[in-house]
C-alpha positions as CSV (number, residue, x, y, z in Angstrom):
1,X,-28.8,-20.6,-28.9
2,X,-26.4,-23.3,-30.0
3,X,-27.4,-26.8,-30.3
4,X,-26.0,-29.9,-27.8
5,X,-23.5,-31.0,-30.6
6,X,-21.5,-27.6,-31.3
7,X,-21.4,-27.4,-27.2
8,X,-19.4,-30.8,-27.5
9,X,-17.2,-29.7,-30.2
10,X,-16.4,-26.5,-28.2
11,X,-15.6,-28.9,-25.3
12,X,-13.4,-31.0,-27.6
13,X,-11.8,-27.5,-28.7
14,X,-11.0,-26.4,-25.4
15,X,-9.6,-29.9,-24.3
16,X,-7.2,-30.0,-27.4
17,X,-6.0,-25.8,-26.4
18,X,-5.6,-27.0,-22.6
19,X,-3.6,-30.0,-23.8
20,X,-1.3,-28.2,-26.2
21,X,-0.7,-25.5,-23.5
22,X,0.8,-28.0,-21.5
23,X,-2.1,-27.7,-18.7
24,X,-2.6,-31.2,-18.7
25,X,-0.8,-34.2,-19.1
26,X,-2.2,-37.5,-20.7
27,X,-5.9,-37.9,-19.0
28,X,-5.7,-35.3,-17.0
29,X,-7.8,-32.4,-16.5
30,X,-12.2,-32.4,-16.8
31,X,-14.2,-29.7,-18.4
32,X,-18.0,-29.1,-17.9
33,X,-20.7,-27.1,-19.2
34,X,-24.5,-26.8,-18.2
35,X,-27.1,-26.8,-20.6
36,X,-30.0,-26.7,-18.8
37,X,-31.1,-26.6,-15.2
38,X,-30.5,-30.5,-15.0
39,X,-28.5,-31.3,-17.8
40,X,-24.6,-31.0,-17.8
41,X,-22.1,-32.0,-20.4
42,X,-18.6,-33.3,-19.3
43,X,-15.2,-34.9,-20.7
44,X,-15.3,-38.9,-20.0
45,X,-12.5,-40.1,-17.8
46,X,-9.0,-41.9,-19.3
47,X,-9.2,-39.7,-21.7
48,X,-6.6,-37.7,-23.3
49,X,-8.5,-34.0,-23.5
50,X,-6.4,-33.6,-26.4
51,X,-7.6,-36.4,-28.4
52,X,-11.7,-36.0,-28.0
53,X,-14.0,-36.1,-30.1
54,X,-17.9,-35.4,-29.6
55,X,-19.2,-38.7,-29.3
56,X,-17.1,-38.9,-26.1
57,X,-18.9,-36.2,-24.4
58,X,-20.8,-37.4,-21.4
59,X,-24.2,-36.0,-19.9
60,X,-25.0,-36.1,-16.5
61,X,-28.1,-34.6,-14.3
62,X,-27.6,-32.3,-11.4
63,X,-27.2,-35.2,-9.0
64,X,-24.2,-36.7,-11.0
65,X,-26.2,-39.3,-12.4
66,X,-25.8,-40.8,-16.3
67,X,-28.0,-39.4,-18.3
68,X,-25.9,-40.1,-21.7
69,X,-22.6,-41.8,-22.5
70,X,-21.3,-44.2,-25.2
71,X,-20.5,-47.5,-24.7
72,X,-16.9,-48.0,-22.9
73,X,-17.3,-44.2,-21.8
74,X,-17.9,-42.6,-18.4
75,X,-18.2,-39.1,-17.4
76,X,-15.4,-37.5,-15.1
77,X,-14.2,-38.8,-12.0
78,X,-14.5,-35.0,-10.6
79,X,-17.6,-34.5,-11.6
80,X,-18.6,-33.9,-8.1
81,X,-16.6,-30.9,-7.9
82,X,-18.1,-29.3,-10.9
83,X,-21.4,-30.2,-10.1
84,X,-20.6,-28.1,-6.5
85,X,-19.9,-25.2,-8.1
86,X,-23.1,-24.9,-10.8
87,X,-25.2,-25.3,-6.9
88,X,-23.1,-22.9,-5.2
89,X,-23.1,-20.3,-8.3
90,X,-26.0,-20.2,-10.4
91,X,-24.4,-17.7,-12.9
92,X,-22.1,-20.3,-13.7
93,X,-22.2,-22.1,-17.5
94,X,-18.9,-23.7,-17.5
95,X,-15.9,-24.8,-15.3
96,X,-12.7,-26.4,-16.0
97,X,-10.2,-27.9,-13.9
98,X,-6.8,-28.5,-15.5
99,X,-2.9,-28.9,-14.0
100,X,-1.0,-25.7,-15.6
101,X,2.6,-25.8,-14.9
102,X,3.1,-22.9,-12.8
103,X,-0.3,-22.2,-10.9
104,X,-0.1,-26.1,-9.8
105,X,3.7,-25.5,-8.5
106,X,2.2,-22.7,-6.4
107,X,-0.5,-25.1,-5.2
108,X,2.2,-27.7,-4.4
109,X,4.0,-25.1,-2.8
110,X,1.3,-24.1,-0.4
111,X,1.4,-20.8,-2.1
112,X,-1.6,-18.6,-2.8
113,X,-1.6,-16.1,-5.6
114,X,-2.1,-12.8,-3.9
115,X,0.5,-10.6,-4.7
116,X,-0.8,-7.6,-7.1
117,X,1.9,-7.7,-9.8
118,X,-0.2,-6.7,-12.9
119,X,-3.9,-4.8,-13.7
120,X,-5.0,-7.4,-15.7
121,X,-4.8,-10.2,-13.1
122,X,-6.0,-7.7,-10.4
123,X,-8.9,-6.8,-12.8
124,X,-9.7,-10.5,-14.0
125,X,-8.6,-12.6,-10.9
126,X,-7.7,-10.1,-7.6
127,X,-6.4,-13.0,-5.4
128,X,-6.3,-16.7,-6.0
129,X,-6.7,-18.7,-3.0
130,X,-6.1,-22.7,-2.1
131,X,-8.4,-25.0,-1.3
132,X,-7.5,-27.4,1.1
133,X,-6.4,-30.9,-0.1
134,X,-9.0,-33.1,-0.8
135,X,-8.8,-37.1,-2.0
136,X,-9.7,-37.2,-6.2
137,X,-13.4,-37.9,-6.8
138,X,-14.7,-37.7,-3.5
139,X,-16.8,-35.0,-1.7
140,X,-14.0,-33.6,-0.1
141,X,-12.2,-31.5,-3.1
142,X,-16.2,-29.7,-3.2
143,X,-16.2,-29.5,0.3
144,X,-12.7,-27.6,0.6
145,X,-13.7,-25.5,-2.7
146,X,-17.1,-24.4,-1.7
147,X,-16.3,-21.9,0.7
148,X,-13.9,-20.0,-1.9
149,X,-16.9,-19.8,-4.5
150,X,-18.8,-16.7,-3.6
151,X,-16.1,-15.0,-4.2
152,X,-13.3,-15.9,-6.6
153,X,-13.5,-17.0,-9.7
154,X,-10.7,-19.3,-9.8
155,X,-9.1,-21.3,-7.0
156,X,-5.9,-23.4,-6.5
157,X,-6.0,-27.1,-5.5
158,X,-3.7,-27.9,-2.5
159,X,-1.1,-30.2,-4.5
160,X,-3.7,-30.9,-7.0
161,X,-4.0,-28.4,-9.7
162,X,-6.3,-25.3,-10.3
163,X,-10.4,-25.0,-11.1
164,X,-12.0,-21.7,-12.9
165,X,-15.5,-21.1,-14.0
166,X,-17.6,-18.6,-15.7
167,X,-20.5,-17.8,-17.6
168,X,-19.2,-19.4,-20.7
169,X,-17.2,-22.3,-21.9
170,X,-14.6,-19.4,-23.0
171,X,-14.8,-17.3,-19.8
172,X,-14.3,-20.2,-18.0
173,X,-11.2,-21.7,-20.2
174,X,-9.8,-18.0,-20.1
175,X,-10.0,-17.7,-16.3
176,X,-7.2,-21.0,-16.3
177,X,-5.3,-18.8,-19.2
178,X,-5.0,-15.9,-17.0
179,X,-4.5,-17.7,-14.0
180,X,-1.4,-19.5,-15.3
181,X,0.0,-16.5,-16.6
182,X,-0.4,-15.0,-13.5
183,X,1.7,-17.4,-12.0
184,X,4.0,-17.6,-14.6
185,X,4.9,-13.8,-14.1
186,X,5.5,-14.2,-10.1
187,X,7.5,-16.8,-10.5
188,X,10.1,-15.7,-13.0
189,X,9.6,-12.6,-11.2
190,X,10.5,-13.6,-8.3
191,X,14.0,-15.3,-10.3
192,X,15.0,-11.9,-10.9
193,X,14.9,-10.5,-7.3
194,X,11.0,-10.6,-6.2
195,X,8.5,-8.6,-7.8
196,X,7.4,-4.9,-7.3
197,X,4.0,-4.7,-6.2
198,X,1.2,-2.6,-6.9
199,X,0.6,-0.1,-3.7
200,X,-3.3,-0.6,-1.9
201,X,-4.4,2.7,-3.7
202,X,-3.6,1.4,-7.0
203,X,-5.4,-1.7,-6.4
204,X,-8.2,-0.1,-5.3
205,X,-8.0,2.3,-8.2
206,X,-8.5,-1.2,-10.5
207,X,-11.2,-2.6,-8.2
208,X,-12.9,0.7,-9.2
209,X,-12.3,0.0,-12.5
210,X,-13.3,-3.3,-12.8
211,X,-16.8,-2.1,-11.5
212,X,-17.1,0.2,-14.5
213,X,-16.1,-2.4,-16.8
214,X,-19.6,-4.5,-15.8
215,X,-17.7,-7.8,-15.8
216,X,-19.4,-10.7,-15.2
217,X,-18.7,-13.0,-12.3
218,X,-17.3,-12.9,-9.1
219,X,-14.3,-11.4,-7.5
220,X,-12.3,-10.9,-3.8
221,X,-12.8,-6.8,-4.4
222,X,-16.0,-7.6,-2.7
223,X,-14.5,-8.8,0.3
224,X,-12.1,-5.8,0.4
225,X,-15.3,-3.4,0.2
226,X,-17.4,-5.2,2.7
227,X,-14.5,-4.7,5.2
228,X,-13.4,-1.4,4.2
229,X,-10.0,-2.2,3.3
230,X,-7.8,-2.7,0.2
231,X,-7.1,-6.2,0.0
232,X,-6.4,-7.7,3.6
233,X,-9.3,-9.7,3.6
234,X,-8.5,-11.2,0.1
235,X,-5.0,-11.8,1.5
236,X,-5.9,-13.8,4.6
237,X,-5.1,-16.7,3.2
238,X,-1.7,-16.0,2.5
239,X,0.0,-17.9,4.8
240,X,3.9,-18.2,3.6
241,X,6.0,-15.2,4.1
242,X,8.4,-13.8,1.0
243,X,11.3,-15.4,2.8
244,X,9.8,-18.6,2.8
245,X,8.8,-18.2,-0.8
246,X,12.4,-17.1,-2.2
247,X,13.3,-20.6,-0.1
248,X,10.7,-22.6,-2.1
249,X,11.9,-20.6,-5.5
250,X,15.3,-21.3,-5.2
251,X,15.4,-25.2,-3.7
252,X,13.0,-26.0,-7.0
253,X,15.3,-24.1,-9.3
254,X,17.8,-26.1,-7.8
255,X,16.3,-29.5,-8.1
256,X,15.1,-28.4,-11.8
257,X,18.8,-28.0,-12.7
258,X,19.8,-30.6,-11.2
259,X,17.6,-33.3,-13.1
260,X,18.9,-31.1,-16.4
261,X,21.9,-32.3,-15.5
């Protein structure tokens, strides 16, 4: 098991790969991990994940309260919302809540990621749902994520950003990676007509693979099996319709080349 200090430089790692991937911007973004049953290290708030170092690392208990932090520091603003999740999902180690491009568009957008364009984000992700908006660093950002945490592993923030969480630091940090990409993907396909989905069956064929592959975490296949069909219950909360999307697509092209100009 690896001491408190490497778990902080991992932290300081992944804030520094989340900031030169353009997830963040300046101070934004938080990134947790839990090292004991009451014990939880975070990134301080105002500052640049990009620019940490391990003495900046806060600790906090399970109820959100100081237990460690250097002078002129203060542990995440949102550490309410990771705190929710290490309650709601004891199999969780790590979560990290960043602003990537193109997920947070979607979640600006009012757009769920639920179309099945590619196995690996059926396999890793399935569907991505939003959360509800919620005011920064209050209880209502947990309280709008809460009910998406039995079963996804990532979730969208209603013109906010997006949150994953895993097992590890790196799970968790991969979850975002895969997430944005996933996003990324939709939306250039969509630039280049819309995409072409995977059929039900061939979802379902991946569902059935992911439970060979023994991955850890959570994920909406479960929802699909407990109702019996392919991916209608993961897709509920897809409320915009691919008209209404192209719309979106095309009025923030347009709005994107016009600030170019």
């Amino acid at each position: 098991m690896i001491g408190e200090y490497d778990v902080k430089k991992q932290i300081c790692e992944i804030g520094r790969r989340i900031y030169d991937r353009g997830m963040v911007a300046a101070n934004d973004g938080n990134i947790s991990v839990k090292i004991s049953d009451n014990e939880f290290l975070c990134t301080p708030t105002g500052v640049s994940k990009g620019f940490m170092t391990p003495d900046m690392i806060c600790k906090v208990d399970v109820n959100g309260n100081v237990l460690q932090a250097n002078k002129g520091l203060k542990p995440s603003s949102e550490i309410k919302m990771h705190l929710r999740v290490y309650k709601q999902r004891p199999d969780v180690k790590s979560v990290v809540h960043a602003h990537p491009i193109y997920a947070t568009s979607f979640a600006i957008a009012g757009i769920p990621l639920t179309q099945p364009i590619m196995p690996e984000a059926v396999i890793s992700l399935g569907c991505v749902p939003i959360a509800e908006y919620g005011t920064p660093s209050t209880d209502e950002i947990p309280d709008a994520v809460e009910k998406y945490l039995e079963n996804y592993d990532a979730v969208l923030l209603e013109n906010h950003g997006a949150l994953s969480y895993g097992d590890s630091l790196m799970t968790a940090y991969f979850k975002m990676e895969s997430l944005e990409f996933y996003a990324q993907l939709l939306y250039t396909s969509k630039q280049l007509g819309g995409p072409q989905e995977l059929s039900d069956s061939q979802v379902q064929t991946l569902y059935d693979l992911r439970s060979k592959f023994n991955l850890s975490g959570r994920h909406p296949a479960n929802l699909c099996k407990a109702d019996g069909s392919s991916c209608s219950a993961a897709k509920d909360n897809a409320q915009v319709s691919n008209n209404d999307v192209s719309a979106i697509v095309a009025e923030v092209t347009k709005r994107v080349i016009e600030q170019l100009k």
